[in-house]
N, C-alpha and C positions, 0 to 999 in steps of 0.2 A: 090452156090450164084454166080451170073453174075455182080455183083456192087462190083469193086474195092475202096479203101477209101485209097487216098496220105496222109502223113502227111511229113512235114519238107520240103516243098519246098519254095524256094526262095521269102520271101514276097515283095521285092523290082520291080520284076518283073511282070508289068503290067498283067491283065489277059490276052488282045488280042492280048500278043505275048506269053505268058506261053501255052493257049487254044491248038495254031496249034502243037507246038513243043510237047507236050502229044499226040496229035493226029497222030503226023508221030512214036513216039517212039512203043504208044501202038495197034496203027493201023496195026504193021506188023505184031500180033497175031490171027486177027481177026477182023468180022466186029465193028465197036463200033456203038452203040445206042446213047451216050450222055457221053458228057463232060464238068462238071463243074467247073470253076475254082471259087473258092470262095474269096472276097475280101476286107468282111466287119472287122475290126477290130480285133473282136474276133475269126473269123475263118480263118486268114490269113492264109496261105501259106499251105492250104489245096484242095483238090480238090477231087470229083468222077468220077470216070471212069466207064459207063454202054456197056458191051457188049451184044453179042446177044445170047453168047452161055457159060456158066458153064467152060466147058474144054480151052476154051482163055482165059476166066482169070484165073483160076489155071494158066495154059502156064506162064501168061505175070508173073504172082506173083512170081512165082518160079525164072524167068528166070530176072526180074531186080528190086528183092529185093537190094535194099543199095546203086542202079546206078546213077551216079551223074550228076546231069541236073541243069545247071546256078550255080555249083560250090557249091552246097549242096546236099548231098546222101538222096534220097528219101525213106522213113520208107512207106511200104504198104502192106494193110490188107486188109479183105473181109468188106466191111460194114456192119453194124448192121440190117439197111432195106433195103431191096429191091428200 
């Protein structure tokens, strides 16, 4: 699976400054396809991360399970879908 799924990130922190900083942390694994920051109520402080390639996200999953960004440790797993 190439779609990573955050959970536990900072919901205080607007998307279009949470967006770029996922971008440079999971950027340095591989190319990314698409990053969602989610911002509706119920899905706060959630986001997906789509790469291009299977082996960058295993990388990134492995490598910053628990890593703290805006001062809460990010829970992440592979998505359910594609």
């Amino acid at each position: 699976n190439n779609t990573l799924y955050l959970q536990n990130l900072n919901e205080h922190i607007h998307p279009r400054f949470m967006r770029p900083e996922l971008e440079r942390i999971f950027g340095a694994f591989g190319r990314l396809l698409k990053v969602t920051v989610k911002r509706s109520l119920k899905l706060r402080g959630q986001a997906f991360i789509v790469f291009e390639e299977a082996s960058a996200a295993r990388t990134a999953l492995e490598s910053l399970q628990c890593r703290t960004i805006y001062g809460k440790s990010m829970v992440i797993r592979y998505a359910r879908f594609k």
